[in-house]
mmCIF file as gemmi writes it, N, C-alpha and C atoms, coordinates in Angstrom:
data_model
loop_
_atom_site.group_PDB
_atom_site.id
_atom_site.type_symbol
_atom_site.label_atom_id
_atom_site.label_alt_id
_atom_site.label_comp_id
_atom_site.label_asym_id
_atom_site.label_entity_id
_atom_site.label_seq_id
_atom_site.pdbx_PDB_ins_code
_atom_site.Cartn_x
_atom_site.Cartn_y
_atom_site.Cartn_z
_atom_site.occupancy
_atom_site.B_iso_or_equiv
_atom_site.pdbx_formal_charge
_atom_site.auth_seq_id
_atom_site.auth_asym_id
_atom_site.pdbx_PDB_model_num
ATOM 1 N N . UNK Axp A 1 ? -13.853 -29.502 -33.648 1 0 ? 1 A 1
ATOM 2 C CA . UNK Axp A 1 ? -12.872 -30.04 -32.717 1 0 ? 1 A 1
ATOM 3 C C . UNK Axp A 1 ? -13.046 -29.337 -31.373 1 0 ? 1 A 1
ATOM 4 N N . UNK Axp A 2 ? -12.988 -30.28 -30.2 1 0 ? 2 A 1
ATOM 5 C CA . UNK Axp A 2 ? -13.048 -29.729 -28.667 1 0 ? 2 A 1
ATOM 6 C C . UNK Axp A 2 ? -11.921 -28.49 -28.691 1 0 ? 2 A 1
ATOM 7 N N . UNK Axp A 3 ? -11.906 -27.565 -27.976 1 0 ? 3 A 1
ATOM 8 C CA . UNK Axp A 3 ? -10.968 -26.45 -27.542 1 0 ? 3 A 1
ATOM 9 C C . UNK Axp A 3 ? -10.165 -27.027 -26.887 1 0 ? 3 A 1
ATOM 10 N N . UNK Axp A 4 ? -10.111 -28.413 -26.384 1 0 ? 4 A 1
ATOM 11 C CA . UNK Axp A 4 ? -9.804 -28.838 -25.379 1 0 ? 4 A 1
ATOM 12 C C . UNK Axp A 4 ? -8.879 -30.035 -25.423 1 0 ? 4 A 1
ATOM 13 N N . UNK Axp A 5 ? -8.94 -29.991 -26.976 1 0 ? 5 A 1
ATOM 14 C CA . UNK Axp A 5 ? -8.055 -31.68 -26.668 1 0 ? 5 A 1
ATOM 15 C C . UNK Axp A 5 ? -7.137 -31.365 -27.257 1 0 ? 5 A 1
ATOM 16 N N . UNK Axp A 6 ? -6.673 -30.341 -27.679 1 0 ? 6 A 1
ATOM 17 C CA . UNK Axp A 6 ? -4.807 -30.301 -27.437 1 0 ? 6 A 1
ATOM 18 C C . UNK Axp A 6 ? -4.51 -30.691 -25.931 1 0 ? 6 A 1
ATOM 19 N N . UNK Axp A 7 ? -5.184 -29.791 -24.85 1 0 ? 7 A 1
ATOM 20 C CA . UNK Axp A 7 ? -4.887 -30.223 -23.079 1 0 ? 7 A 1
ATOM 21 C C . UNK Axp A 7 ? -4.998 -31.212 -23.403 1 0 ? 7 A 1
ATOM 22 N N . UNK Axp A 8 ? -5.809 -32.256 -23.442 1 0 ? 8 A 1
ATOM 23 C CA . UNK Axp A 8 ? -6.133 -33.469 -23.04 1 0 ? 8 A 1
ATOM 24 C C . UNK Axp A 8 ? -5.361 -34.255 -23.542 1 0 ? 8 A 1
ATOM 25 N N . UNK Axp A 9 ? -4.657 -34.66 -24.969 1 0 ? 9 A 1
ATOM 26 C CA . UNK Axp A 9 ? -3.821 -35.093 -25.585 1 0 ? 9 A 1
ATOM 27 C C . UNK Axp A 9 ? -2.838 -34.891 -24.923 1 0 ? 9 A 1
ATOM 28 N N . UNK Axp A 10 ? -1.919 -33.837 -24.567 1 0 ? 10 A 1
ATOM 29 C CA . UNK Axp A 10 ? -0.434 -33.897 -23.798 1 0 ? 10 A 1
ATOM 30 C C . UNK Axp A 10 ? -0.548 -33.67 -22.745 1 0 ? 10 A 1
ATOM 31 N N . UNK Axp A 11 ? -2.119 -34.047 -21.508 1 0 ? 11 A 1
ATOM 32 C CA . UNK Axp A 11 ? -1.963 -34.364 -20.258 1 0 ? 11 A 1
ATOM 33 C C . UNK Axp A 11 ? -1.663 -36.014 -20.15 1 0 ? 11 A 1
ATOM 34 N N . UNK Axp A 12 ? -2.335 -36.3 -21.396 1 0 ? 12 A 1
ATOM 35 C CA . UNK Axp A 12 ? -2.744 -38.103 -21.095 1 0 ? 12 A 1
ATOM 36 C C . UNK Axp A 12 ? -1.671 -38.488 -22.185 1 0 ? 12 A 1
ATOM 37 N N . UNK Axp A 13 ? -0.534 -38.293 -22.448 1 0 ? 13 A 1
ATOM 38 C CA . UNK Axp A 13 ? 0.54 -38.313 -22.645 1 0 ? 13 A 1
ATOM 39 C C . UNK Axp A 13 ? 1.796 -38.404 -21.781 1 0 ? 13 A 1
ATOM 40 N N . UNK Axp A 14 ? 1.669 -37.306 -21.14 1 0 ? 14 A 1
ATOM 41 C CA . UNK Axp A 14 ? 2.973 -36.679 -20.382 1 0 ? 14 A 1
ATOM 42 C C . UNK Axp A 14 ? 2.367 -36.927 -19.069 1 0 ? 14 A 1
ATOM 43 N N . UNK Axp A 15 ? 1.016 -36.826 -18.145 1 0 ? 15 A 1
ATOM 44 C CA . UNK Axp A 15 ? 0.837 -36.98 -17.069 1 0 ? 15 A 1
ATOM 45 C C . UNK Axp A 15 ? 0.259 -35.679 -16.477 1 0 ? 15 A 1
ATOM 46 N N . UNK Axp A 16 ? -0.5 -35.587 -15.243 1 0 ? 16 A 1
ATOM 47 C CA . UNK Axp A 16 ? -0.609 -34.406 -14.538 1 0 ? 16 A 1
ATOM 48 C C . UNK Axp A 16 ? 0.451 -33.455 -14.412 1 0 ? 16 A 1
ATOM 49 N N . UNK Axp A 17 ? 1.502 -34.272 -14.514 1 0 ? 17 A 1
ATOM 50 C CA . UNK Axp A 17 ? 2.659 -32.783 -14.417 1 0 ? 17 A 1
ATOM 51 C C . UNK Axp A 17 ? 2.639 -31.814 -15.549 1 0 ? 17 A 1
ATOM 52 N N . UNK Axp A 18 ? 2.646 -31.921 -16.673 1 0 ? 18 A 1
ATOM 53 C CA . UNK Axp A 18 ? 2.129 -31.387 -17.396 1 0 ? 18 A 1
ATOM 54 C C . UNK Axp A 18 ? 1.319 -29.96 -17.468 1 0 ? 18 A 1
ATOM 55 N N . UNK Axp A 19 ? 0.527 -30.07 -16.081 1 0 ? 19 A 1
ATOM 56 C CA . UNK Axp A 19 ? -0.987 -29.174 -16.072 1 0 ? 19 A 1
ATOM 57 C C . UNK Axp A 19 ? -0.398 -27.494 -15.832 1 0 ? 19 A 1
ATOM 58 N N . UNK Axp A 20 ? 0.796 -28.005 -15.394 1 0 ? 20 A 1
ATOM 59 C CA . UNK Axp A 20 ? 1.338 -26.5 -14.925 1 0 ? 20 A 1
ATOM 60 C C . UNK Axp A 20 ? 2.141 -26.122 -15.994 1 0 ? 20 A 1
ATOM 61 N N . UNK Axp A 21 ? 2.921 -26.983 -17.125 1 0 ? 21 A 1
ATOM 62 C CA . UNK Axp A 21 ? 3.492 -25.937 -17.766 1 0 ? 21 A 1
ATOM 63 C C . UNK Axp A 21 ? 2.629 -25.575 -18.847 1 0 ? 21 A 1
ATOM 64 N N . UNK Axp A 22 ? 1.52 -26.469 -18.686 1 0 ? 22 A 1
ATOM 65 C CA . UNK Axp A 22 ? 0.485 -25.928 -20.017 1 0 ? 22 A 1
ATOM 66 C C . UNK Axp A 22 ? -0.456 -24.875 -19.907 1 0 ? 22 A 1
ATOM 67 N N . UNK Axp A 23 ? -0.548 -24.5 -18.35 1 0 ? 23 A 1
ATOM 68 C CA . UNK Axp A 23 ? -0.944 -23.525 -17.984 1 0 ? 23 A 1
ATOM 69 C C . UNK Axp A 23 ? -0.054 -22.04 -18.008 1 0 ? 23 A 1
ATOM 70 N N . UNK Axp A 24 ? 0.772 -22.409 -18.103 1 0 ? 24 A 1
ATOM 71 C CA . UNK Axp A 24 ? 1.981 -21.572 -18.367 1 0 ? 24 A 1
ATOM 72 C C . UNK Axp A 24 ? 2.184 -20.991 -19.797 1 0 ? 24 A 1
ATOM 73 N N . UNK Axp A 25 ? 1.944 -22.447 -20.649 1 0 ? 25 A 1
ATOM 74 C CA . UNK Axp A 25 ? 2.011 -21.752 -22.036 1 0 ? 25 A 1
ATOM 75 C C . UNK Axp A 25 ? 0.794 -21.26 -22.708 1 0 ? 25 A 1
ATOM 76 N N . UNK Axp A 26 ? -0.356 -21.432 -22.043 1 0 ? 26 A 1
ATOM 77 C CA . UNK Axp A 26 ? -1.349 -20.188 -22.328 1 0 ? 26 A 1
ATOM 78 C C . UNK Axp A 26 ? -1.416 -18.994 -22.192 1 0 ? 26 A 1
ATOM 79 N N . UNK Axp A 27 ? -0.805 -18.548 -21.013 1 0 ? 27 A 1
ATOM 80 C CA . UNK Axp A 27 ? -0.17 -17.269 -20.588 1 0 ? 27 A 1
ATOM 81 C C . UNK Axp A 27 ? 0.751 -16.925 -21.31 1 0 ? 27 A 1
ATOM 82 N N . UNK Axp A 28 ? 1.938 -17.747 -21.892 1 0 ? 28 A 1
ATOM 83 C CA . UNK Axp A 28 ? 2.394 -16.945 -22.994 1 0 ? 28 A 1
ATOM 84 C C . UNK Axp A 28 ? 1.791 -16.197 -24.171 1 0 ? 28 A 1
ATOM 85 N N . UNK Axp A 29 ? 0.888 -17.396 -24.81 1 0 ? 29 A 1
ATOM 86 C CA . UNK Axp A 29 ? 0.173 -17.06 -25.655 1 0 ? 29 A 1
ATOM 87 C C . UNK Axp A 29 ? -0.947 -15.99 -25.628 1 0 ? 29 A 1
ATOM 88 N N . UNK Axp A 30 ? -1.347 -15.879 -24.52 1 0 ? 30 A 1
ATOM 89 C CA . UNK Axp A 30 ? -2.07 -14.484 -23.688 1 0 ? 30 A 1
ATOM 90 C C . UNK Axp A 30 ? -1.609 -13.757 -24.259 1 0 ? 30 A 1
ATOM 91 N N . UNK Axp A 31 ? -0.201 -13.542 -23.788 1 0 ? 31 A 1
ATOM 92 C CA . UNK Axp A 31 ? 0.369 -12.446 -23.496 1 0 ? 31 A 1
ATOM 93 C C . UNK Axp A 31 ? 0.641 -12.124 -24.966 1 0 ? 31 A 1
ATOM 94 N N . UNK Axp A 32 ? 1.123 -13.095 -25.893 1 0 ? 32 A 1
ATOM 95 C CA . UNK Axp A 32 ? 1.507 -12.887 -27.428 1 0 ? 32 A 1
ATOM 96 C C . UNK Axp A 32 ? 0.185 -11.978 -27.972 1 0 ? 32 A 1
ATOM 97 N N . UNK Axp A 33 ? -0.679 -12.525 -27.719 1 0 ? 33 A 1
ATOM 98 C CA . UNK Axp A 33 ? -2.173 -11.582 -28.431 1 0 ? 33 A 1
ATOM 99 C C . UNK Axp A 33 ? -2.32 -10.65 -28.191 1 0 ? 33 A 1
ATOM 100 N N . UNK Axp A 34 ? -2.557 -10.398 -26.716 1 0 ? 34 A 1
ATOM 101 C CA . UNK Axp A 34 ? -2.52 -8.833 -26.405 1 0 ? 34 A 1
ATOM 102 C C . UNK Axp A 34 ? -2.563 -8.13 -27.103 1 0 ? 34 A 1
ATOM 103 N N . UNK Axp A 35 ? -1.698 -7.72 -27.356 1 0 ? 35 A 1
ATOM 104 C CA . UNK Axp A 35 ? -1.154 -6.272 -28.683 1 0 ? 35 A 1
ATOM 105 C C . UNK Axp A 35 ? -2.207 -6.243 -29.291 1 0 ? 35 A 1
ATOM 106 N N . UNK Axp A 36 ? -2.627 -7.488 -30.086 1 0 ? 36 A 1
ATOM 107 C CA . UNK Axp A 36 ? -3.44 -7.825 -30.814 1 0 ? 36 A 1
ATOM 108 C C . UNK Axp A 36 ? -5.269 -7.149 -30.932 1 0 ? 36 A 1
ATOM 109 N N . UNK Axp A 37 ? -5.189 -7.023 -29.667 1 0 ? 37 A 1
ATOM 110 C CA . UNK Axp A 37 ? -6.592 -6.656 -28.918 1 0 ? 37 A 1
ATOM 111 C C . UNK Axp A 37 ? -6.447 -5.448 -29.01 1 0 ? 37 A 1
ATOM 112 N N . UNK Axp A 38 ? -5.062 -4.641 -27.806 1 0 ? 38 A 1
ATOM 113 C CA . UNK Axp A 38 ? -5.029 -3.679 -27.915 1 0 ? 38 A 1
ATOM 114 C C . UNK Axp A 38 ? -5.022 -2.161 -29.21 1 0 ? 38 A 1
ATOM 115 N N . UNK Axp A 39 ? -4.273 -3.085 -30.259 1 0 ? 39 A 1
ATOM 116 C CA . UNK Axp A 39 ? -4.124 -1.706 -30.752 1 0 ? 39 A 1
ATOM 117 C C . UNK Axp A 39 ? -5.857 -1.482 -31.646 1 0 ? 39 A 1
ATOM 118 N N . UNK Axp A 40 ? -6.282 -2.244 -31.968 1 0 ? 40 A 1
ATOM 119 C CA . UNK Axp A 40 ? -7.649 -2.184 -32.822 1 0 ? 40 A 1
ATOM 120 C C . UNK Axp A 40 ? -8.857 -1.072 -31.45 1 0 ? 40 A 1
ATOM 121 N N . UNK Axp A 41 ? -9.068 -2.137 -30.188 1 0 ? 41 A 1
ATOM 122 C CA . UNK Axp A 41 ? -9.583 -1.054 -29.238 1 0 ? 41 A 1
ATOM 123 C C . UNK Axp A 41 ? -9.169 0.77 -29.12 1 0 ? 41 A 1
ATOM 124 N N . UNK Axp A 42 ? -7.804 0.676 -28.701 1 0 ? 42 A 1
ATOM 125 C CA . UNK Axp A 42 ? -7.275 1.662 -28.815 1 0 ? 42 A 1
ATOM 126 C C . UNK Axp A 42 ? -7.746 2.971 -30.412 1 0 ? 42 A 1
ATOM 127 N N . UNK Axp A 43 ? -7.145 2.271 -31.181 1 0 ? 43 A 1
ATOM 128 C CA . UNK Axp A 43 ? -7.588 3.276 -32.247 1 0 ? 43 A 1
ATOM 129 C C . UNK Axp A 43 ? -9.6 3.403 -32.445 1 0 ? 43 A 1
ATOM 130 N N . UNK Axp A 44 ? -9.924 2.592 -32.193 1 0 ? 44 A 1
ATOM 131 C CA . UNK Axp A 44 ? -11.489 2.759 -32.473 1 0 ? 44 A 1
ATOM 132 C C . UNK Axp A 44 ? -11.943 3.604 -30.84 1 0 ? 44 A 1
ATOM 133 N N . UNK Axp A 45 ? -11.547 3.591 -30.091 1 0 ? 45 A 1
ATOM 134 C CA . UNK Axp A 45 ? -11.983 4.364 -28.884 1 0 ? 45 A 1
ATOM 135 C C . UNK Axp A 45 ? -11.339 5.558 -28.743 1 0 ? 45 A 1
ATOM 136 N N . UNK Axp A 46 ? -10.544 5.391 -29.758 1 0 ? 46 A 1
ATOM 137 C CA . UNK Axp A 46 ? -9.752 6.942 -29.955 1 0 ? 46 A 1
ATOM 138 C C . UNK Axp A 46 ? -10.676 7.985 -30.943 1 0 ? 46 A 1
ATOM 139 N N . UNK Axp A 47 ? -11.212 7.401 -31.845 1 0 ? 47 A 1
ATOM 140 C CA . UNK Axp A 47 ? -12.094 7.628 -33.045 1 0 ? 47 A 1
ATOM 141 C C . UNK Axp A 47 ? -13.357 8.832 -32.76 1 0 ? 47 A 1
ATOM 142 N N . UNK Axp A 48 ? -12.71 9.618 -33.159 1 0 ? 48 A 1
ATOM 143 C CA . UNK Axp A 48 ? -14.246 10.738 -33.124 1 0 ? 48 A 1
ATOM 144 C C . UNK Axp A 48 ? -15.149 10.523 -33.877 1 0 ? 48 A 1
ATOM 145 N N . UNK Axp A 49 ? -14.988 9.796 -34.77 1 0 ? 49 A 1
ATOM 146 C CA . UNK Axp A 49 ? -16.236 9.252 -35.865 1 0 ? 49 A 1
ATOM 147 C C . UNK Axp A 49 ? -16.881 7.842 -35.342 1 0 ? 49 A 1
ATOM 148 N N . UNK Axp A 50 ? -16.139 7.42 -34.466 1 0 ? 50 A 1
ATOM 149 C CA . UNK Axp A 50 ? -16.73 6.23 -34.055 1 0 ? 50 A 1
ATOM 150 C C . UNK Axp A 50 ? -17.407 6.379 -32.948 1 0 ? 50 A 1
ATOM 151 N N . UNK Axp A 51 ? -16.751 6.833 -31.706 1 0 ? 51 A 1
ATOM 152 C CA . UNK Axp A 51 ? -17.13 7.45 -30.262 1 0 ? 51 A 1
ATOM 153 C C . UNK Axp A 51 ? -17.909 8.755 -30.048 1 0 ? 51 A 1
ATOM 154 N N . UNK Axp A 52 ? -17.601 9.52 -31.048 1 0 ? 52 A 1
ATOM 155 C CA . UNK Axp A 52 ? -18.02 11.06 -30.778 1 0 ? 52 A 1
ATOM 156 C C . UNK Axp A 52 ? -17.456 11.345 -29.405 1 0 ? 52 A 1
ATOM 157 N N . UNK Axp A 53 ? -18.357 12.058 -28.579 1 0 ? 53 A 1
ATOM 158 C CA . UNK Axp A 53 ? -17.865 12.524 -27.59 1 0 ? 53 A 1
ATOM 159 C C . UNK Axp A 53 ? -17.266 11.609 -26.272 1 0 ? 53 A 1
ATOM 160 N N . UNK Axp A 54 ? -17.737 10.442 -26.239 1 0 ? 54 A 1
ATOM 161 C CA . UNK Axp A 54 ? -16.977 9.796 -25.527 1 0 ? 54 A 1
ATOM 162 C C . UNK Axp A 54 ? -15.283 8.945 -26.081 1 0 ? 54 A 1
ATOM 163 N N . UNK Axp A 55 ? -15.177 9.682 -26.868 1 0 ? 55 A 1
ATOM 164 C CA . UNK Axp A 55 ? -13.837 9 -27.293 1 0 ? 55 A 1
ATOM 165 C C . UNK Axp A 55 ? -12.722 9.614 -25.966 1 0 ? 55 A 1
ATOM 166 N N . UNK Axp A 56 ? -11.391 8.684 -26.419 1 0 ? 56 A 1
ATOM 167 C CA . UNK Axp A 56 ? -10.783 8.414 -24.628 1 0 ? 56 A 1
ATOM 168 C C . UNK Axp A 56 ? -9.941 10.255 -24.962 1 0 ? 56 A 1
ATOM 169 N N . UNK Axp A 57 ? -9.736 10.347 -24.071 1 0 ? 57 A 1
ATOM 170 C CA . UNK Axp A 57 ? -8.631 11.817 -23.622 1 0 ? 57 A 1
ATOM 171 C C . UNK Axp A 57 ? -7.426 12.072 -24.366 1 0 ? 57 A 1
ATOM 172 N N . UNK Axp A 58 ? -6.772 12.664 -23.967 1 0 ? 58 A 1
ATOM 173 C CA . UNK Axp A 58 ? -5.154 13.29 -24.345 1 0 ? 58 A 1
ATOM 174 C C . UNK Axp A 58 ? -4.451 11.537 -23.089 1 0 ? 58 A 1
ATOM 175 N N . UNK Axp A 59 ? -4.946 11.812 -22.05 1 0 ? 59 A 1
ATOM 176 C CA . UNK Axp A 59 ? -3.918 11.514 -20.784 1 0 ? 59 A 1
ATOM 177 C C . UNK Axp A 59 ? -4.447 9.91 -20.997 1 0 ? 59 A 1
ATOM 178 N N . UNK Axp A 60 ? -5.483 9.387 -21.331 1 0 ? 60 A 1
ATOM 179 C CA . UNK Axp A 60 ? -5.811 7.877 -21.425 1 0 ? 60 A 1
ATOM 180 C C . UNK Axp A 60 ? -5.363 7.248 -23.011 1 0 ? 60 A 1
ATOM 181 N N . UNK Axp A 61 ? -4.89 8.423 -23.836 1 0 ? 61 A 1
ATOM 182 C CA . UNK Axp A 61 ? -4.549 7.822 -25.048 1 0 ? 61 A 1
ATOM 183 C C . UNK Axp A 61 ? -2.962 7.639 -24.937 1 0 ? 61 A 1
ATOM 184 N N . UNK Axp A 62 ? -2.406 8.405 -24.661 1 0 ? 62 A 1
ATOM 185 C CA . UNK Axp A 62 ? -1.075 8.628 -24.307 1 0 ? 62 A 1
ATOM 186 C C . UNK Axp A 62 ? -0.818 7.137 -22.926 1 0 ? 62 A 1
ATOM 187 N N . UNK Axp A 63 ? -1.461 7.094 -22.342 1 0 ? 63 A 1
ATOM 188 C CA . UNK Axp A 63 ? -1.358 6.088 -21.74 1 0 ? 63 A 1
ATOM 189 C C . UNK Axp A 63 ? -1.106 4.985 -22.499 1 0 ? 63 A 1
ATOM 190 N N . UNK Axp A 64 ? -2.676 4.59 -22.769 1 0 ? 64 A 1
ATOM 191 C CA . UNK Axp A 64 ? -2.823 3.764 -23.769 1 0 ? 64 A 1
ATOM 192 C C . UNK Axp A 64 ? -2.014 2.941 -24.356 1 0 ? 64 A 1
ATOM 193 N N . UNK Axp A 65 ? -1.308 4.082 -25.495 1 0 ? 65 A 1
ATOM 194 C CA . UNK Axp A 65 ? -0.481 4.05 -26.487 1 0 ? 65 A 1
ATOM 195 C C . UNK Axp A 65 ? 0.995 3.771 -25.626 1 0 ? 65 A 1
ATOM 196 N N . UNK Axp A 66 ? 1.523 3.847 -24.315 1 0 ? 66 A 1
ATOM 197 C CA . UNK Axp A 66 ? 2.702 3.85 -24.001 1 0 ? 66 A 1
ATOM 198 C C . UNK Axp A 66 ? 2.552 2.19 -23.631 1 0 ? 66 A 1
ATOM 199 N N . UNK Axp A 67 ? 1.406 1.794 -22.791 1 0 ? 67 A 1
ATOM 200 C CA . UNK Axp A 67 ? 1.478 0.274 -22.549 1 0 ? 67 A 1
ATOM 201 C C . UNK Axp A 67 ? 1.424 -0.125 -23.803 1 0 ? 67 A 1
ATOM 202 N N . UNK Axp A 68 ? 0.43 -0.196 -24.829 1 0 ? 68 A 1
ATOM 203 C CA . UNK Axp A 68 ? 0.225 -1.234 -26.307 1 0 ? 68 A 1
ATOM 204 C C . UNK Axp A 68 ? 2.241 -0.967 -26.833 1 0 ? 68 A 1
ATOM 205 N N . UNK Axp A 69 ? 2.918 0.027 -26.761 1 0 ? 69 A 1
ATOM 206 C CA . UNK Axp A 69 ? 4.72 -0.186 -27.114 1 0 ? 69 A 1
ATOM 207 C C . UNK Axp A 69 ? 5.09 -0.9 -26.072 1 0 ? 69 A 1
ATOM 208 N N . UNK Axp A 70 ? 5.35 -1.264 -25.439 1 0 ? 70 A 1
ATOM 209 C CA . UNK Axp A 70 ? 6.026 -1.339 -23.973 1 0 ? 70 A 1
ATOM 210 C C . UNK Axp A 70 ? 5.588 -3.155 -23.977 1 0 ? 70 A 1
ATOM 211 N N . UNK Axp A 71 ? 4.138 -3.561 -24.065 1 0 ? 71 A 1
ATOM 212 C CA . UNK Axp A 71 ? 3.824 -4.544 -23.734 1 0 ? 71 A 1
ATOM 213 C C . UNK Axp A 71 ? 4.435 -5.246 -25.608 1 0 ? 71 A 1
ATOM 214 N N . UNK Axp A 72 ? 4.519 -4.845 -26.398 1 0 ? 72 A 1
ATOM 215 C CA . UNK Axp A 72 ? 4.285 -4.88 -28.094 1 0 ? 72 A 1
ATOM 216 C C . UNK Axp A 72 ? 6.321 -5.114 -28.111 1 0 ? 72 A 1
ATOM 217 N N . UNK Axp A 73 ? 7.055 -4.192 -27.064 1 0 ? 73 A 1
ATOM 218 C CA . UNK Axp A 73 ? 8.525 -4.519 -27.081 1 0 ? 73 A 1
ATOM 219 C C . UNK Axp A 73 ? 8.941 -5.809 -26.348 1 0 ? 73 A 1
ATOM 220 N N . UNK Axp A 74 ? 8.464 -6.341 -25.26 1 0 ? 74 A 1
ATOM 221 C CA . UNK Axp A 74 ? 8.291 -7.054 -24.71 1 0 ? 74 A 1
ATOM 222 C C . UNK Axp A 74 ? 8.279 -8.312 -24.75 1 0 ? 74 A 1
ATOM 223 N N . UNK Axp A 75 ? 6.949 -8.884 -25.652 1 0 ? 75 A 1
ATOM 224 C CA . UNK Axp A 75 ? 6.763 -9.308 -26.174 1 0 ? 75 A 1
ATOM 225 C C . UNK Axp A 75 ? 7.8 -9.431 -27.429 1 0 ? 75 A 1
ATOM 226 N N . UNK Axp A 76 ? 7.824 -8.926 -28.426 1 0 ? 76 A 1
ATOM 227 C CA . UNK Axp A 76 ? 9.569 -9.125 -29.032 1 0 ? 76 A 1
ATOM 228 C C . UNK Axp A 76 ? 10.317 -9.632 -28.669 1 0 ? 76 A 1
ATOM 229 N N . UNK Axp A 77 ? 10.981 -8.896 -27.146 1 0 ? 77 A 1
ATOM 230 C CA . UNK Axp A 77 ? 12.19 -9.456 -26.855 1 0 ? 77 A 1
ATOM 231 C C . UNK Axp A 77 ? 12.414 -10.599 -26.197 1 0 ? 77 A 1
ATOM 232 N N . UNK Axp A 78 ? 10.956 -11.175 -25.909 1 0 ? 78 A 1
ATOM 233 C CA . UNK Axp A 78 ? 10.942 -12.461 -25.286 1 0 ? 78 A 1
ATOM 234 C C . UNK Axp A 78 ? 10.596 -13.439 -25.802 1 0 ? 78 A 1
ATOM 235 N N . UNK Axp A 79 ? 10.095 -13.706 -27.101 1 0 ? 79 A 1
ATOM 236 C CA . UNK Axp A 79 ? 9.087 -14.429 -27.826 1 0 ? 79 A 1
ATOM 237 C C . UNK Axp A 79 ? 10.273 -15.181 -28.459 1 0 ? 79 A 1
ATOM 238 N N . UNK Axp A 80 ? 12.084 -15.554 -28.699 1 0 ? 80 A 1
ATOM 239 C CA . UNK Axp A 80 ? 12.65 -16.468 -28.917 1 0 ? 80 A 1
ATOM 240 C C . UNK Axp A 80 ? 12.599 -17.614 -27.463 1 0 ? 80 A 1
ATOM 241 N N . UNK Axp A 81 ? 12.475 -16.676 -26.594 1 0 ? 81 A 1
ATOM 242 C CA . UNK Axp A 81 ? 12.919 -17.451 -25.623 1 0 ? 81 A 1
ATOM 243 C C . UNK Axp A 81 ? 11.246 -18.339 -25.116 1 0 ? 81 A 1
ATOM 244 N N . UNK Axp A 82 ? 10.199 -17.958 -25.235 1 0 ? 82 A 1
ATOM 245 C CA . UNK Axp A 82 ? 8.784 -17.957 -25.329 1 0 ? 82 A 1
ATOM 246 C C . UNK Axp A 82 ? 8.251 -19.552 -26.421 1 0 ? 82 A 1
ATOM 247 N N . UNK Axp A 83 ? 8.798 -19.291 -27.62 1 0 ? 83 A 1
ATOM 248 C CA . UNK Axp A 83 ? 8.899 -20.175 -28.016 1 0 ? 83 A 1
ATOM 249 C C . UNK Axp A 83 ? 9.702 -21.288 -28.116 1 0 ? 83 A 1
ATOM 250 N N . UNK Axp A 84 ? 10.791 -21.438 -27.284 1 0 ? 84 A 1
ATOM 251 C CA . UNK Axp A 84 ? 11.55 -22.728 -27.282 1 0 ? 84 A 1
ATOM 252 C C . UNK Axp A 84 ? 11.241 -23.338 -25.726 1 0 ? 84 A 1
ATOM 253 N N . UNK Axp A 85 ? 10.413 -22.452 -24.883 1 0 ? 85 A 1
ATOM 254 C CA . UNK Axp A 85 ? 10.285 -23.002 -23.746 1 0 ? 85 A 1
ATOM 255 C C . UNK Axp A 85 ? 8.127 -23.796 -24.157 1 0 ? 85 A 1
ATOM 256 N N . UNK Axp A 86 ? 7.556 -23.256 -24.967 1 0 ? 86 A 1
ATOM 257 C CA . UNK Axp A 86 ? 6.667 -23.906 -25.766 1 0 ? 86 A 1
ATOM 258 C C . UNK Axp A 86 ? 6.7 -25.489 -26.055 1 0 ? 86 A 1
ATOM 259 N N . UNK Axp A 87 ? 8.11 -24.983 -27.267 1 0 ? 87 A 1
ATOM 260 C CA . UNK Axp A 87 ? 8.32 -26.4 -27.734 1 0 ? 87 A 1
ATOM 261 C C . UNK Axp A 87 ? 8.827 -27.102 -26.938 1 0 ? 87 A 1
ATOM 262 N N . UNK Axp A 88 ? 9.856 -27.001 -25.839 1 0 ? 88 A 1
ATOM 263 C CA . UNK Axp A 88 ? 9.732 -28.273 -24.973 1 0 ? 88 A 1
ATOM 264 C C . UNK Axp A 88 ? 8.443 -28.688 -24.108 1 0 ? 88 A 1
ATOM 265 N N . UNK Axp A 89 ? 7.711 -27.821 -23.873 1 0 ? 89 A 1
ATOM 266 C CA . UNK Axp A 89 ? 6.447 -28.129 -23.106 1 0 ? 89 A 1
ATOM 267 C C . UNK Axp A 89 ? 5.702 -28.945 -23.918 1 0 ? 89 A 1
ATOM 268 N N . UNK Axp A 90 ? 5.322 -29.143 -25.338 1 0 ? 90 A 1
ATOM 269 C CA . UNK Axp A 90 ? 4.671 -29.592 -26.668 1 0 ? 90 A 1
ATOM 270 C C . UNK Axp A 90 ? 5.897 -30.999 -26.462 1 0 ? 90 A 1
ATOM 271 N N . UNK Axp A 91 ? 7.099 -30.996 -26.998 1 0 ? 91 A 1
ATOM 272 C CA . UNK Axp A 91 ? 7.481 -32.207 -26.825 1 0 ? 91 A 1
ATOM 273 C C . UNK Axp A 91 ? 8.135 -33.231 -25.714 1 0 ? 91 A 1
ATOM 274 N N . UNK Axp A 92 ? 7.641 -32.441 -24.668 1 0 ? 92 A 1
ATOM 275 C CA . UNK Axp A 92 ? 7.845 -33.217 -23.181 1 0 ? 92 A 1
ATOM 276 C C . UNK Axp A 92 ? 8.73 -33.112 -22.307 1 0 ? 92 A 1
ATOM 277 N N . UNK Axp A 93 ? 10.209 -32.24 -22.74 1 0 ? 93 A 1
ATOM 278 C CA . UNK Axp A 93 ? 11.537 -32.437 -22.034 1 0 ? 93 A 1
ATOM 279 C C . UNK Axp A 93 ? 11.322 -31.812 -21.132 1 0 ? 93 A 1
């Protein structure tokens, strides 16, 4: 299946107007994964068995680790509201 024809299906449905909130709800969904990315990178670049000596610092892990919570709470506290602004974009209102 194209990557592409969910877009194409509820542009040629709903119309060009459309293009912006579907662009919108990719960015949610961006944003939902994230975490996703982050914490696996994070722990394997943290890894002295994996990195050896280039594994990340005290001050880039601590970093790290404060955005992957922060972006990981976030995400939580927005993801009711994330998904009902979805589903109207999916069913047109």
């Amino acid at each position: 299946m194209d990557p592409s024809a969910p877009a194409i299906v509820i542009i040629g449905i709903r119309g060009n107007g459309s293009i912006t909130d579907l662009v919108n709800l990719s960015q949610v969904y961006l944003c939902l994964v994230l975490p996703f990315a982050m914490f696996p990178l994070l722990q394997f670049t943290s890894s002295r068995k994996i990195m050896g000596q280039w594994r990340n610092g005290w001050f880039l892990l601590v970093l790290g680790w404060a955005s992957v919570i922060a972006i990981t709470g976030m995400d939580i506290y927005s993801l009711p509201e994330a998904l009902k602004q979805a589903w109207h974009v999916i069913i047109g209102r």
